[in-house]
C-alpha positions as a Markdown table, in Angstrom:
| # | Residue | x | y | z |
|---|---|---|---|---|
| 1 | Unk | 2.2 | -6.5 | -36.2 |
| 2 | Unk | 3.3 | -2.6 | -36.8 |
| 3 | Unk | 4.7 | -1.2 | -34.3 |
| 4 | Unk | 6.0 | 2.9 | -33.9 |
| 5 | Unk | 9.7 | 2.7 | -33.2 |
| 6 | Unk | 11.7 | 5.9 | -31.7 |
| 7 | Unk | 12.1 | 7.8 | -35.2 |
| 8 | Unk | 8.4 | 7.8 | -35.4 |
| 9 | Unk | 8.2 | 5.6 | -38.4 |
| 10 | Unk | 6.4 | 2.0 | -38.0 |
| 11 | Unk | 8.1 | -1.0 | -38.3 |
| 12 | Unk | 7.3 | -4.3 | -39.0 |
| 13 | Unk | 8.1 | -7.3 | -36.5 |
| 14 | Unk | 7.5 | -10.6 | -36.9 |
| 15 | Unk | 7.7 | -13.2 | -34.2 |
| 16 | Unk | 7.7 | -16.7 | -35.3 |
| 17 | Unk | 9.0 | -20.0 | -34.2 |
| 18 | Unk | 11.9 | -20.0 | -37.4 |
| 19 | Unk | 12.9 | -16.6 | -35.8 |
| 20 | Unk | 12.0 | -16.9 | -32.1 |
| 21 | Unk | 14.1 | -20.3 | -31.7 |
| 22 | Unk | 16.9 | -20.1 | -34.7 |
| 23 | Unk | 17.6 | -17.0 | -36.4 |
| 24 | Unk | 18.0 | -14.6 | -33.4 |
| 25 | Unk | 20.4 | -17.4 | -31.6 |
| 26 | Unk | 22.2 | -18.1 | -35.1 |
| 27 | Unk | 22.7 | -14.6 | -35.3 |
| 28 | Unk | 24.0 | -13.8 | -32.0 |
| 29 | Unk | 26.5 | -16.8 | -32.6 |
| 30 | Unk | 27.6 | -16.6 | -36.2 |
| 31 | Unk | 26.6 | -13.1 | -36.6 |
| 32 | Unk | 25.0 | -11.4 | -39.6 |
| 33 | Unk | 26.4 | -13.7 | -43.2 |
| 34 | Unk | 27.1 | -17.3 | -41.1 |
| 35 | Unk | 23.3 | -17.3 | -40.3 |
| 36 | Unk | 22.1 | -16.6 | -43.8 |
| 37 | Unk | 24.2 | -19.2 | -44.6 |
| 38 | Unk | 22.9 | -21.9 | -42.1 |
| 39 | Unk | 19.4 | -20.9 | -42.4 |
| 40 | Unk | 19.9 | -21.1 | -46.3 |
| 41 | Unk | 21.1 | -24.7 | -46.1 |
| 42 | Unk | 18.8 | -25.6 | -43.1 |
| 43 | Unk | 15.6 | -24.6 | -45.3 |
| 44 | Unk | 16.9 | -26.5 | -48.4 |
| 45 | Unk | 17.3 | -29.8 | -45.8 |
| 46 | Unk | 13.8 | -29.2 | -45.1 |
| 47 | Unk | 13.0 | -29.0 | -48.5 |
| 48 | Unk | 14.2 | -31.6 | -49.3 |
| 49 | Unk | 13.2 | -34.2 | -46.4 |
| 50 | Unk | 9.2 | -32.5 | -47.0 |
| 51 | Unk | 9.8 | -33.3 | -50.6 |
| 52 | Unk | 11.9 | -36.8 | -49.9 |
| 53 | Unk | 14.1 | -36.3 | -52.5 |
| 54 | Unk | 17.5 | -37.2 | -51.7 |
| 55 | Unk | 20.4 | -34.1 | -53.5 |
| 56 | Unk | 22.2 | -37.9 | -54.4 |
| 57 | Unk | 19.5 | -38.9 | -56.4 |
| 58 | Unk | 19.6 | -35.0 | -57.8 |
| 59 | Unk | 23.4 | -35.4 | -58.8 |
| 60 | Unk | 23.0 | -38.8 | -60.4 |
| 61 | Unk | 20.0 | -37.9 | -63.1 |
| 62 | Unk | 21.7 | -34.7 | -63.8 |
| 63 | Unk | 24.8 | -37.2 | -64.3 |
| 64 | Unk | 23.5 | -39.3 | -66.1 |
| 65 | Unk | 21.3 | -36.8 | -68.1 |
| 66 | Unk | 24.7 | -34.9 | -69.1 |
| 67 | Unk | 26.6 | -38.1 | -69.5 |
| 68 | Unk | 23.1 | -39.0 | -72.5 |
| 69 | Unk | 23.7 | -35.9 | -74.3 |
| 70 | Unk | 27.0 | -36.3 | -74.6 |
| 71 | Unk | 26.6 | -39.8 | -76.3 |
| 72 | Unk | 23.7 | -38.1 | -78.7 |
| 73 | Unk | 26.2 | -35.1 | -79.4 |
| 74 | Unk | 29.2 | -37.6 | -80.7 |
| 75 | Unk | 30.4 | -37.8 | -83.7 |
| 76 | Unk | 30.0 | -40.6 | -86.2 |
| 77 | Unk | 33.3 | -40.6 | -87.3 |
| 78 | Unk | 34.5 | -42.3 | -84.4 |
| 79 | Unk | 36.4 | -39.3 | -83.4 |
| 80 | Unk | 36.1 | -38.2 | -80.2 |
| 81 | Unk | 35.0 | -34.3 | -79.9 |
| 82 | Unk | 37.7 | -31.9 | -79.2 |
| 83 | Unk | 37.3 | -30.3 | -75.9 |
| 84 | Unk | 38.9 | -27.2 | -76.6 |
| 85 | Unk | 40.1 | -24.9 | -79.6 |
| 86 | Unk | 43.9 | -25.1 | -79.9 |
| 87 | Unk | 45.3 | -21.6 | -80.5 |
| 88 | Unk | 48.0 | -21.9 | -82.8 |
């Protein structure tokens, strides 16, 4: 809904339940950066439980995806990869 505010410009308000019942009382309690920060993790728990995906399950196939290419990037050899460049 537009409404005029007092510097004769409109505005736009919204009034739903996310703000009516969290993000006004998060706000007034953690202030302006805590309740980004909560409603940022709240919404990415409800991500995930509409999705039912489990951020476990996340960790361990990027894990194990990381831990594949590393087995495919390995020498021959038999020598192990060097992790860094010595500086000499």
């Amino acid at each position: 809904m537009l409404t005029p505010s007092i510097f004769g410009s409109t505005t736009y308000r919204a009034c739903g339940a996310l703000s009516l019942l969290f993000a006004y009382p998060a706000y007034m309690l953690f202030g302006t950066v805590g309740s980004q920060i909560l409603e940022v993790v709240l919404t990415l728990a409800c991500l995930f439980a509409l999705l039912h995906v489990r951020p476990t399950q996340l960790i361990r196939g990027a894990s194990d995806a990381m831990e594949r290419w590393r087995q495919k990037r390995k020498p021959r050899t038999g020598r192990p990869l060097r992790s860094s460049p010595t500086w000499s």
